[in-house]
SERO-4910 file (N, C-alpha, C, O; in steps of 0.05 Angstrom, whole numbers):
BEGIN
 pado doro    nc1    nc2    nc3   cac1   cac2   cac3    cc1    cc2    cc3    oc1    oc2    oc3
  Unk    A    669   3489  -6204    678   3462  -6204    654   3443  -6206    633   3444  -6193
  Unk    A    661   3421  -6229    631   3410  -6232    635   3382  -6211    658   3376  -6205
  Unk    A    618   3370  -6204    610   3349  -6192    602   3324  -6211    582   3329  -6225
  Unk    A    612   3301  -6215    588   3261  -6216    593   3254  -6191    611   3249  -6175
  Unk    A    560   3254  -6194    551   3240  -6171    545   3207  -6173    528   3200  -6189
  Unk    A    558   3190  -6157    556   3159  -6170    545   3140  -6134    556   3130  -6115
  Unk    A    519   3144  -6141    496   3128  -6125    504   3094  -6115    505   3074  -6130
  Unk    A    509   3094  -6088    522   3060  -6091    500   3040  -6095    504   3015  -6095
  Unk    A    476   3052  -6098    459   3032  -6099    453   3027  -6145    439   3017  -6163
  Unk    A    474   3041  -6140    467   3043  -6184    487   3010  -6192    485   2997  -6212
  Unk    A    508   3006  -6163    521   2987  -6170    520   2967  -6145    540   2961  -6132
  Unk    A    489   2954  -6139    484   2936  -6129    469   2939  -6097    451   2925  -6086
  Unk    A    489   2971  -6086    483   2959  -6060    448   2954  -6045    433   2972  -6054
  Unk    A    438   2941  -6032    416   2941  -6027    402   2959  -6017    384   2972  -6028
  Unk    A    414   2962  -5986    412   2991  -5959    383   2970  -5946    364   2985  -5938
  Unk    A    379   2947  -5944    360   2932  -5930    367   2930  -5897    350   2926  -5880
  Unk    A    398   2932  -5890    408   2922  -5864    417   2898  -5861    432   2889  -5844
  Unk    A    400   2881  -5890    408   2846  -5880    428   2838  -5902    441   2819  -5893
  Unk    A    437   2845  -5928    441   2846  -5953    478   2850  -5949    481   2871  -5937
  Unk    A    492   2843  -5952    511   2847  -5958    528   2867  -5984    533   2860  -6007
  Unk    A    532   2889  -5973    534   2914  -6002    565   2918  -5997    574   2941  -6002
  Unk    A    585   2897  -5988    612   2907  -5992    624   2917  -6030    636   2933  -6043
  Unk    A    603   2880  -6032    616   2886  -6068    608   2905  -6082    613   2905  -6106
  Unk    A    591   2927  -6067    575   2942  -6087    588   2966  -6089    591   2981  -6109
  Unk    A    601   2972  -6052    614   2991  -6044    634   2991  -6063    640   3007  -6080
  Unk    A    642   2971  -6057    678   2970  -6085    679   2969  -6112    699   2969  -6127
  Unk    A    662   2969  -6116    653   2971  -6151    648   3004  -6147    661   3022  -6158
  Unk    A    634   3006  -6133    620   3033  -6137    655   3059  -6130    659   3082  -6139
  Unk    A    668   3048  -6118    694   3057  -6106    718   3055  -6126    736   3071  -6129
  Unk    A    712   3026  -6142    733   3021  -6160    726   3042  -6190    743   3045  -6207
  Unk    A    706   3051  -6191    695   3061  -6215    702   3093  -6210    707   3108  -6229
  Unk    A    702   3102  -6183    708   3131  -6177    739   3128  -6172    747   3151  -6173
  Unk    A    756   3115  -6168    780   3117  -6167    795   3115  -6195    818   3123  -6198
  Unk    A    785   3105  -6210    792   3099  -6230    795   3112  -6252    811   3105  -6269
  Unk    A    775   3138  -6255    771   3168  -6272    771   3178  -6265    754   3180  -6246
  Unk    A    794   3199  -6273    799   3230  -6273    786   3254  -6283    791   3263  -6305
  Unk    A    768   3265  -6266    747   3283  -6280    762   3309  -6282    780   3315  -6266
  Unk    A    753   3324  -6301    777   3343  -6299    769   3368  -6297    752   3373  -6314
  Unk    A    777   3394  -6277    769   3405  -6257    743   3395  -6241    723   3408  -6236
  Unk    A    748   3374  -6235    712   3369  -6221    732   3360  -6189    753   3365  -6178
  Unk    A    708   3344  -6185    707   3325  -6163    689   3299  -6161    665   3301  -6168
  Unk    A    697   3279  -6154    679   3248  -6157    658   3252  -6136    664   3269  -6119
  Unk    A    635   3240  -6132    621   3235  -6109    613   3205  -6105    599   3191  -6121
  Unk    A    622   3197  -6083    608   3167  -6079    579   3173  -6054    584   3177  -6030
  Unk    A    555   3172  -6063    529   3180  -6054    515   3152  -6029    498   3137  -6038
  Unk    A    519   3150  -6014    502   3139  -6000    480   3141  -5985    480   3148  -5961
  Unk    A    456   3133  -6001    428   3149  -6000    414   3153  -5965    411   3135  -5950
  Unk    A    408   3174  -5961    379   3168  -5935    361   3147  -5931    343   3137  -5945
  Unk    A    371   3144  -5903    333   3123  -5902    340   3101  -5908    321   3086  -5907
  Unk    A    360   3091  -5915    375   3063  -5920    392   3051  -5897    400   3060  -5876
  Unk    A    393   3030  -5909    424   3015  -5879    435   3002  -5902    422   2988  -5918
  Unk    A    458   3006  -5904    473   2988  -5910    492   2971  -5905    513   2982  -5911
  Unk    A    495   2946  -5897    512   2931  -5882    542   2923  -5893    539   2905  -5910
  Unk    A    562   2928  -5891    581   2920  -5898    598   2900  -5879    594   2897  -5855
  Unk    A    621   2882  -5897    636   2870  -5897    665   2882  -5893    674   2903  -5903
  Unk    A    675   2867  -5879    706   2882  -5882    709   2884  -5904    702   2866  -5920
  Unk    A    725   2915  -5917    723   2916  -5944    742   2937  -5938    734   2954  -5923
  Unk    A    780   2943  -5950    794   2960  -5958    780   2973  -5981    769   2959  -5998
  Unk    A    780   3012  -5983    786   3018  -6009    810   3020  -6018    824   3029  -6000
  Unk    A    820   3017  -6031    844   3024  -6042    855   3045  -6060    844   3051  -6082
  Unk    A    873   3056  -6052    896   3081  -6070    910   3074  -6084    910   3049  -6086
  Unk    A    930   3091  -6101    926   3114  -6103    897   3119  -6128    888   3102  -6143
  Unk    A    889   3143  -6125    873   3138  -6150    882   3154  -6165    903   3166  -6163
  Unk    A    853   3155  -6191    869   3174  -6208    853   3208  -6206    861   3230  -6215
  Unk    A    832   3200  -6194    814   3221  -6187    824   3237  -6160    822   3229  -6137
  Unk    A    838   3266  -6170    856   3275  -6145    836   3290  -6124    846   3308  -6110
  Unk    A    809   3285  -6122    784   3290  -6101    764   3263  -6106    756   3254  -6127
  Unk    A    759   3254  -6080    745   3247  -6070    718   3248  -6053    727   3247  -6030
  Unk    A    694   3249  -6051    682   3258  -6037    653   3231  -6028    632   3229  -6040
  Unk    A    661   3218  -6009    649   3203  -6000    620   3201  -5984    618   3183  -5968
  Unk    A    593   3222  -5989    579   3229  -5984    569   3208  -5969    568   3185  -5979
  Unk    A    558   3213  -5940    548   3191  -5916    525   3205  -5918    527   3228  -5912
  Unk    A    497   3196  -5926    461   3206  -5908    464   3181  -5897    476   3179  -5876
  Unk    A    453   3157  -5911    441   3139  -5893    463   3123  -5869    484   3131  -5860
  Unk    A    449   3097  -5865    471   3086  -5845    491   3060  -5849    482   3044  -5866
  Unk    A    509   3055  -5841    535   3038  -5849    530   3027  -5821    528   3039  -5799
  Unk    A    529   2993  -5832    525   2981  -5804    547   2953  -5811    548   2941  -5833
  Unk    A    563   2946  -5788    576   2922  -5788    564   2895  -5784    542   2897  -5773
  Unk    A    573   2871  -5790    564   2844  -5775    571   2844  -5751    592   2851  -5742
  Unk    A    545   2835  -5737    547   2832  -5702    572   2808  -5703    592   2812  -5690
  Unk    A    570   2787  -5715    576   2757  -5697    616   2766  -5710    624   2778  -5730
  Unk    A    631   2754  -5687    663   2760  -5692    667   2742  -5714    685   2749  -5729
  Unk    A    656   2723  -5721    659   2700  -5736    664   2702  -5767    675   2686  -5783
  Unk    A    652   2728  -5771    649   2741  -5806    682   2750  -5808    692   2755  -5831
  Unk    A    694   2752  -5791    726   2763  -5791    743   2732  -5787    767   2726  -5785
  Unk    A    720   2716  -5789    749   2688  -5795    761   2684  -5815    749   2676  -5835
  Unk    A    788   2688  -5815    808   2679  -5830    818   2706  -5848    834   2708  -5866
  Unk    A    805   2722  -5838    812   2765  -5845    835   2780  -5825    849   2771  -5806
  Unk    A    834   2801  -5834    847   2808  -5810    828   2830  -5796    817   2850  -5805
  Unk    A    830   2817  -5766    815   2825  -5755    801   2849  -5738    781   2853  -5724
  Unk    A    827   2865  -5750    839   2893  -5738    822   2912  -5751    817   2935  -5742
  Unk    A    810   2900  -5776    799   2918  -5796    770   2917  -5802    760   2896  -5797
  Unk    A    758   2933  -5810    727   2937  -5812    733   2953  -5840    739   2939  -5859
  Unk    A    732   2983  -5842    732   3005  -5856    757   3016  -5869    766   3035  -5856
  Unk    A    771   3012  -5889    797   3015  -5885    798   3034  -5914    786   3027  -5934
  Unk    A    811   3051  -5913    826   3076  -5941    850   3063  -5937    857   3054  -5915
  Unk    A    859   3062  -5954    891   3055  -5958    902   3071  -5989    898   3068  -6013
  Unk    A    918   3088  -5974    940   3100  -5995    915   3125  -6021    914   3127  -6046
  Unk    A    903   3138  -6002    890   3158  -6009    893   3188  -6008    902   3196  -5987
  Unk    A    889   3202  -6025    896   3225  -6028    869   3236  -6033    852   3221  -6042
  Unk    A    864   3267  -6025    850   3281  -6025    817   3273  -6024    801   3283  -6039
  Unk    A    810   3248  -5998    794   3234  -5992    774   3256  -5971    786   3267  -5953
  Unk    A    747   3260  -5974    736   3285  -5955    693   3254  -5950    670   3250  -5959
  Unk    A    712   3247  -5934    687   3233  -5924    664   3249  -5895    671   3250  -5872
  Unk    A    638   3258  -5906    618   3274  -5896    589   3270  -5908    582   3263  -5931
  Unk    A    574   3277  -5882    545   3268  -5890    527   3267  -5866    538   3252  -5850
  Unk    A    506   3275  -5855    487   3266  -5829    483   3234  -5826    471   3222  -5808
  Unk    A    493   3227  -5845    501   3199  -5833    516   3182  -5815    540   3184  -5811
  Unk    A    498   3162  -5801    512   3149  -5784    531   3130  -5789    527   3128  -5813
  Unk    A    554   3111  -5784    573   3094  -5784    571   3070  -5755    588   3071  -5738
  Unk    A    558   3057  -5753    546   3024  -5727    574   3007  -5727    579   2993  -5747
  Unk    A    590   3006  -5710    601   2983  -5710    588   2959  -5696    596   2936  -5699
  Unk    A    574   2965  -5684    558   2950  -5676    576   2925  -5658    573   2901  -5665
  Unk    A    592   2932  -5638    611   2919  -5625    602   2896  -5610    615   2875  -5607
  Unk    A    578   2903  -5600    572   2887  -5575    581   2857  -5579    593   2847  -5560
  Unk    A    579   2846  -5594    589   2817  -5603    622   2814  -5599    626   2792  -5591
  Unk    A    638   2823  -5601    663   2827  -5592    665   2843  -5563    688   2844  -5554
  Unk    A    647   2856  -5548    653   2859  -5524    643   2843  -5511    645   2850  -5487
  Unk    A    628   2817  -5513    612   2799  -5495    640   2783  -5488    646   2774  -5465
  Unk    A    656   2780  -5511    673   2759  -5508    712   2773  -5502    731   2759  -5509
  Unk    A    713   2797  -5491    733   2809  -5485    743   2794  -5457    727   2787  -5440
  Unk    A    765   2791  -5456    773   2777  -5430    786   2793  -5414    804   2785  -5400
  Unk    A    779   2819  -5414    784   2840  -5390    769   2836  -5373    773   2835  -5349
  Unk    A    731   2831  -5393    710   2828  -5369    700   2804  -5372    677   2802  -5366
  Unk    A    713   2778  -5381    708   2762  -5380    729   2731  -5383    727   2710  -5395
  Unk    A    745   2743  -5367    769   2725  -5364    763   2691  -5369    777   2674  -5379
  Unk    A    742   2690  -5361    747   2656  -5359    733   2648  -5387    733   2626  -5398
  Unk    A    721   2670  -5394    704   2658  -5429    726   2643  -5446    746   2654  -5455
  Unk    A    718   2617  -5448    742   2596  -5477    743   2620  -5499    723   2633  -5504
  Unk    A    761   2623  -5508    762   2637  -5534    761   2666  -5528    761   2679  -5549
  Unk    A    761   2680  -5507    761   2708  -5511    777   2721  -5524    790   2710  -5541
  Unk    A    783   2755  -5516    791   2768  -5544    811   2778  -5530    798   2791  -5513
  Unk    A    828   2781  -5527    844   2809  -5523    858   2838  -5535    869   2842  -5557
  Unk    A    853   2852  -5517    857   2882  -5539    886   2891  -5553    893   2903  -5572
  Unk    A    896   2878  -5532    936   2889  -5524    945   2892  -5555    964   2908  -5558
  Unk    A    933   2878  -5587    943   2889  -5610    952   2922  -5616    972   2933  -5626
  Unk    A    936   2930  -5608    927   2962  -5611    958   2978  -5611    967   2993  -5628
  Unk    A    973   2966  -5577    993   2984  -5572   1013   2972  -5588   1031   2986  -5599
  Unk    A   1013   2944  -5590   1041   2930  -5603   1043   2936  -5634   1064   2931  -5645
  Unk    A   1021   2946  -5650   1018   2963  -5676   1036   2972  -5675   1052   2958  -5688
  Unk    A   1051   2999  -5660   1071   3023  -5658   1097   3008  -5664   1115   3021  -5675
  Unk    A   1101   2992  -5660   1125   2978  -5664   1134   2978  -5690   1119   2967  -5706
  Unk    A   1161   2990  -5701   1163   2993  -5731   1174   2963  -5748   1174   2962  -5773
  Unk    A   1182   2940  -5731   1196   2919  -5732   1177   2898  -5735   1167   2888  -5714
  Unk    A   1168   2886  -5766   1155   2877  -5765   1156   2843  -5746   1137   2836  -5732
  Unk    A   1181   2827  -5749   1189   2806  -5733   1186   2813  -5701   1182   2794  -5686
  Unk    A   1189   2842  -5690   1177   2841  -5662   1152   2839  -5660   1145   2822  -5644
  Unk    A   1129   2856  -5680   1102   2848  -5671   1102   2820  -5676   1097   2807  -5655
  Unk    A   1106   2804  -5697   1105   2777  -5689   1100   2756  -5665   1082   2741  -5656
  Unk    A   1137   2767  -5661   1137   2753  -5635   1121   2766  -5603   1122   2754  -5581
  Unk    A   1108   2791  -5609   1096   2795  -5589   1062   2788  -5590   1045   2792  -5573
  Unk    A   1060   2777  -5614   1029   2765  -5615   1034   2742  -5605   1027   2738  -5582
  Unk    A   1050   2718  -5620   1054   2684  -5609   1059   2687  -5587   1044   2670  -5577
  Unk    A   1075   2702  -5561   1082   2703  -5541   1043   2709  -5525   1033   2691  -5513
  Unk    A   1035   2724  -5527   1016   2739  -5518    991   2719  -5527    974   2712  -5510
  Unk    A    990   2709  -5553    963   2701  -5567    943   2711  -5568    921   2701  -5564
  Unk    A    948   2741  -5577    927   2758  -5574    919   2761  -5598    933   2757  -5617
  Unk    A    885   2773  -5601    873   2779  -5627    868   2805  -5625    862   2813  -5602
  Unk    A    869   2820  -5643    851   2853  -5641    824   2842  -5657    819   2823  -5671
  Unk    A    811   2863  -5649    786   2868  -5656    781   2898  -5679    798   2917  -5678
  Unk    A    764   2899  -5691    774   2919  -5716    758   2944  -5706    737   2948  -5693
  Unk    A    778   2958  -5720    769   2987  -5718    750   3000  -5733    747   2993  -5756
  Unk    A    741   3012  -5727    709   3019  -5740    718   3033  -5768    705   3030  -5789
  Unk    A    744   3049  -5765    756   3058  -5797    779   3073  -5791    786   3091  -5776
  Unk    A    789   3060  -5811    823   3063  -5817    831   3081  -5838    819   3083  -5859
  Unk    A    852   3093  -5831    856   3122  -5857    884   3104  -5854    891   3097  -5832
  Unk    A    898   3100  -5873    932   3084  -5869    945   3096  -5895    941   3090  -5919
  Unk    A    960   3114  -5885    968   3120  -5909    965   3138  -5938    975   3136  -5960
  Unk    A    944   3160  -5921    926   3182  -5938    945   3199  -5933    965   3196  -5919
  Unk    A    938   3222  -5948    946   3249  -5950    917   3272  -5962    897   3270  -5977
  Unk    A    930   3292  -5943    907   3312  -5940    879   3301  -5946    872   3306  -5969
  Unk    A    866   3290  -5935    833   3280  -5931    830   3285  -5901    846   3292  -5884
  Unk    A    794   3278  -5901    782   3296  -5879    757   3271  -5874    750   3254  -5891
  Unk    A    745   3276  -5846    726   3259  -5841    714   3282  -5821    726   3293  -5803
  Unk    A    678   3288  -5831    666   3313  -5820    637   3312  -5818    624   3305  -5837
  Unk    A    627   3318  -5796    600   3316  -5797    585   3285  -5785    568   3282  -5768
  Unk    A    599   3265  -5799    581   3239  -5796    586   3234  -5762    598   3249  -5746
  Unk    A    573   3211  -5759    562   3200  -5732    576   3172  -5724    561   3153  -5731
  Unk    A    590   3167  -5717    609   3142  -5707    599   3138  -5690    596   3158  -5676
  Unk    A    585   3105  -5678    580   3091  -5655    588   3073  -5649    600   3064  -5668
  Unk    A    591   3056  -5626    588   3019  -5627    622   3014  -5633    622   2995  -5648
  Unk    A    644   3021  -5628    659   3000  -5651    667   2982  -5633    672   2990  -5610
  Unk    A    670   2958  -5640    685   2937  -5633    707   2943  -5615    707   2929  -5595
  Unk    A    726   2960  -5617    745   2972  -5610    751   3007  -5622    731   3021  -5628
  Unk    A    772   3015  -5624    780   3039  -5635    752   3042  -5657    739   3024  -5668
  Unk    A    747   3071  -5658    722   3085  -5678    745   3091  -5699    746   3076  -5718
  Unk    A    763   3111  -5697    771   3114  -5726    808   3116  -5714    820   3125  -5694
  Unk    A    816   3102  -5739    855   3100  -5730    868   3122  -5760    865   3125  -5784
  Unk    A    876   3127  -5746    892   3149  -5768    925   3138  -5765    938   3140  -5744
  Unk    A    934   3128  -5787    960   3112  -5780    981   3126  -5810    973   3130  -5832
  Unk    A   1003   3130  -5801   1024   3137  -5835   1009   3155  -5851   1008   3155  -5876
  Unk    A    994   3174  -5832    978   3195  -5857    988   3214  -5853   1003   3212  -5832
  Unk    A    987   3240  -5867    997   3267  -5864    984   3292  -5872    994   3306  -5890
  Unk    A    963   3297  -5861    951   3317  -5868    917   3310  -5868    902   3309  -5887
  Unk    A    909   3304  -5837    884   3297  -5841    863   3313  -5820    871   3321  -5799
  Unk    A    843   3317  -5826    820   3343  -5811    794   3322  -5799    772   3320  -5811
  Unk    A    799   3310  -5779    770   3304  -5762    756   3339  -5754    766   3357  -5740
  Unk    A    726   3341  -5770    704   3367  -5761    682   3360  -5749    680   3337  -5758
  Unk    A    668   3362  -5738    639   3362  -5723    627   3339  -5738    611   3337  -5756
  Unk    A    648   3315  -5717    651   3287  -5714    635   3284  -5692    637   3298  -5672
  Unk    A    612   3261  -5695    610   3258  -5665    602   3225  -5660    586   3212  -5674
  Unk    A    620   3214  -5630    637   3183  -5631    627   3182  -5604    635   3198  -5587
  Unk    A    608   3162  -5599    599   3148  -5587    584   3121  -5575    562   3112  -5580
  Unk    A    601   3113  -5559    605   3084  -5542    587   3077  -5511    579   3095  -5497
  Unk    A    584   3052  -5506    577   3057  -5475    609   3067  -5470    631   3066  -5482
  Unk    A    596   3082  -5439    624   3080  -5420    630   3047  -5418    652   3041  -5427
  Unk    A    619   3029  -5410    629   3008  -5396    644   2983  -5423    654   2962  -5417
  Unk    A    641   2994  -5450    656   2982  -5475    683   2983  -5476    698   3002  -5474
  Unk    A    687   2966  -5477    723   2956  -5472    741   2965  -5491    738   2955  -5514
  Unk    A    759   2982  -5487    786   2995  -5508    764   3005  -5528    774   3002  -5550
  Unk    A    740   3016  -5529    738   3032  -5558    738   3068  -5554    720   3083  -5548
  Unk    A    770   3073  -5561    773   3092  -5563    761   3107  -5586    753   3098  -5607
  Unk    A    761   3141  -5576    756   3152  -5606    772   3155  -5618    768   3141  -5638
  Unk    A    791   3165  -5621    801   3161  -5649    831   3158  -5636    835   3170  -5615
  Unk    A    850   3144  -5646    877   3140  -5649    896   3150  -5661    898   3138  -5683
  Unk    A    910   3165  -5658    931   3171  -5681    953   3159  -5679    956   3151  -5656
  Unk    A    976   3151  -5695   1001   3130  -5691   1009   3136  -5726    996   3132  -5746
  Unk    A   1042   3151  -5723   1059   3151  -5740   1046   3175  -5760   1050   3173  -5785
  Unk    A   1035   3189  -5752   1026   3211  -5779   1031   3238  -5764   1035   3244  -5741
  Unk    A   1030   3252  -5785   1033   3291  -5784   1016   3308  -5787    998   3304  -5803
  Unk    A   1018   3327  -5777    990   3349  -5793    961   3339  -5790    944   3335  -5808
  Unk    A    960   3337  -5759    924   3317  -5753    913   3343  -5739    923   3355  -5720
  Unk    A    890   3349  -5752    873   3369  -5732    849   3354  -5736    842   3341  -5756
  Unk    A    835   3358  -5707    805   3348  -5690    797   3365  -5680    813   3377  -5665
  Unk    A    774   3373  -5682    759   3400  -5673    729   3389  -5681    718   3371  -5694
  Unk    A    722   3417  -5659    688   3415  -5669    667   3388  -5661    645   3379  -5665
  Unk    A    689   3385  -5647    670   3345  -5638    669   3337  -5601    679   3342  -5579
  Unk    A    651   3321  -5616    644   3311  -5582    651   3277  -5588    644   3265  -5608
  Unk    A    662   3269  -5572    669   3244  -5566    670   3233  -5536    683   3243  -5518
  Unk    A    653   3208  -5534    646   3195  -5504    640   3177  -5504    616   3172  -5501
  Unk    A    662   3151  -5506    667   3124  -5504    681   3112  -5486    698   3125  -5474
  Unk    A    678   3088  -5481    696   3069  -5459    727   3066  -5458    739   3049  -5445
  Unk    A    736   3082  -5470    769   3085  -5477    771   3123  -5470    757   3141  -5462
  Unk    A    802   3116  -5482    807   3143  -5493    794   3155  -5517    789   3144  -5539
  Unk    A    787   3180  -5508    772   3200  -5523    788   3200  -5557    776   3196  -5578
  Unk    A    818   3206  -5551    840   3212  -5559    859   3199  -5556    866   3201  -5533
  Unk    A    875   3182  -5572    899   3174  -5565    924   3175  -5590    925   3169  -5614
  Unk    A    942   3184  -5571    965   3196  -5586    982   3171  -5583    982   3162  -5560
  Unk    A    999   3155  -5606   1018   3135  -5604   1042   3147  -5623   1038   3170  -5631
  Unk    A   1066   3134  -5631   1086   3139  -5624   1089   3152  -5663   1075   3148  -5682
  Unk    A   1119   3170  -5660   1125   3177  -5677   1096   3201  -5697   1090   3202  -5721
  Unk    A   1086   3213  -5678   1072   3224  -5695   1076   3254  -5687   1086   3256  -5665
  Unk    A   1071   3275  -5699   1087   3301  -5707   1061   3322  -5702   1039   3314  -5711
  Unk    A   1061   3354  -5687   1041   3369  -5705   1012   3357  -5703    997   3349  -5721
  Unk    A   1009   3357  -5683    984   3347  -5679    964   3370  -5656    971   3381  -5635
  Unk    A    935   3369  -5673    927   3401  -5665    899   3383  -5652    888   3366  -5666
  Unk    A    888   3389  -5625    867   3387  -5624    854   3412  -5601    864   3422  -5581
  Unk    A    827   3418  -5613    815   3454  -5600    784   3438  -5598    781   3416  -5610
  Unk    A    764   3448  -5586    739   3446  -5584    727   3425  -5582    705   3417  -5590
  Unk    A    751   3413  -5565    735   3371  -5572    717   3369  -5545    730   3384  -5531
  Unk    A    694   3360  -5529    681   3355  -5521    684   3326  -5520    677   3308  -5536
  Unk    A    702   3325  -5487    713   3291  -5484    701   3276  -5455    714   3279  -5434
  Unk    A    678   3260  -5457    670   3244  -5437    641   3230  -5444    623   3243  -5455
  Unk    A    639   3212  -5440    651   3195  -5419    675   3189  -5439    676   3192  -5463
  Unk    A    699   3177  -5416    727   3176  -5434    751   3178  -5414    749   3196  -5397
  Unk    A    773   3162  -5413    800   3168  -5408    806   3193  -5406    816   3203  -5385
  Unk    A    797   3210  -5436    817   3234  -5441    825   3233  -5460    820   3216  -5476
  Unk    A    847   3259  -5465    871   3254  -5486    895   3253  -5483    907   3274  -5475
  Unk    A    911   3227  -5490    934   3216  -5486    954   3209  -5504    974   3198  -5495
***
């Protein structure tokens, strides 16, 4: 099986830390989704020894390339200040949407670099003007879109985004790389069916507010193994309507647990 390999820095991105490389990511994303190599596999390459900072940025499905392979060396770092998510939605950082045969891996790290959304959480800081609250997370599960509605205006609550979102994939995998920092939730696995967390490893302070490791809600066929996870949330959390769910060899603390 042959391999192209497509370098994100061939389409812009910097890897300085200060530089903004969402548009480079998506070009470089829109160009591998877009051709069908045939018996091969695509590679999206993100070099060593680099940072690259991103923007909230969905990839988007379906493609036409039925493998994916998202190679992580260097590091993927978020904007500290909450302010870069005005007028976005805020739930989101990292997002696949409607992907198939997506296998994201690499000794690379993933920064959400939260602290800027936990200064201003009003679990530990109730009286801060403007704080955040987490309570979006559980009212997600709700299949009715007019109830979450009315349970945000009632509540006035904001989420804070998840370090990365699978919504809607089929059979893809996330293996090897290094998750830290997120704002909230490290990785949400939501409406997917058929997905492999491997020698993952997701870590938070203990004292970081709701950032669980990983979430699952409304999907099938999820196995997690091979990982260590030890953040200020749940290790694990299981939400509603989800099926067939395998987890062996996880290494969970600091942490809730799995729930």
């Amino acid at each position: 099986m042959k391999s192209e390999v497509v370098d994100v820095s061939d389409f812009g991105a910097v890897g300085d830390g200060t530089a903004d490389s969402s548009k480079a990511f998506l070009k470089a994303w829109n160009f591998v989704c877009s051709r069908e190599i045939e018996n091969g596999v695509r590679v999206i390459f993100v070099p060593e020894n680099r940072t690259f900072l991103l923007h909230p940025v969905t990839f988007n499905g379906p493609c036409k390339a039925k493998e994916i392979k998202f190679l992580i060396m260097g590091r993927i770092i978020s904007p500290v200040s909450p302010k870069t998510w005005e007028g976005l939605d805020q739930a989101k950082w990292l997002t696949f949407y409607k992907v198939s045969g997506l296998k994201i891996k690499g000794s690379g790290e993933i920064n959400g670099r939260g602290w800027g959304w936990w200064n201003q959480s009003c679990r530990d800081h109730p009286r801060l003007e403007g704080c955040t609250s987490l309570a979006p997370t559980v009212s997600r599960f709700f299949d009715s879109p007019s109830l979450l509605i009315t349970i945000v205006v009632l509540f006035n609550v904001s989420g804070e985004p998840q370090a990365m979102i699978f919504e809607s994939c089929k059979t893809s995998s996330l293996s090897q790389v290094r998750l830290i920092n997120s704002s909230q939730t490290h990785v949400l696995i939501r409406g997917t069916d058929g997905f492999i967390v491997d020698h993952v490893k997701i870590t938070a302070p203990e004292t970081s507010p709701n950032t669980d490791g990983i979430h699952i809600s409304s999907a099938s066929n999820i196995f997690i193994r091979n990982s260590i996870i030890g953040t200020g949330d749940d290790c694990v959390s299981i939400g509603d309507h989800t099926t067939n769910i395998h987890i062996s060899h996880v290494k969970c603390g600091p942490g809730h647990g799995i729930r």
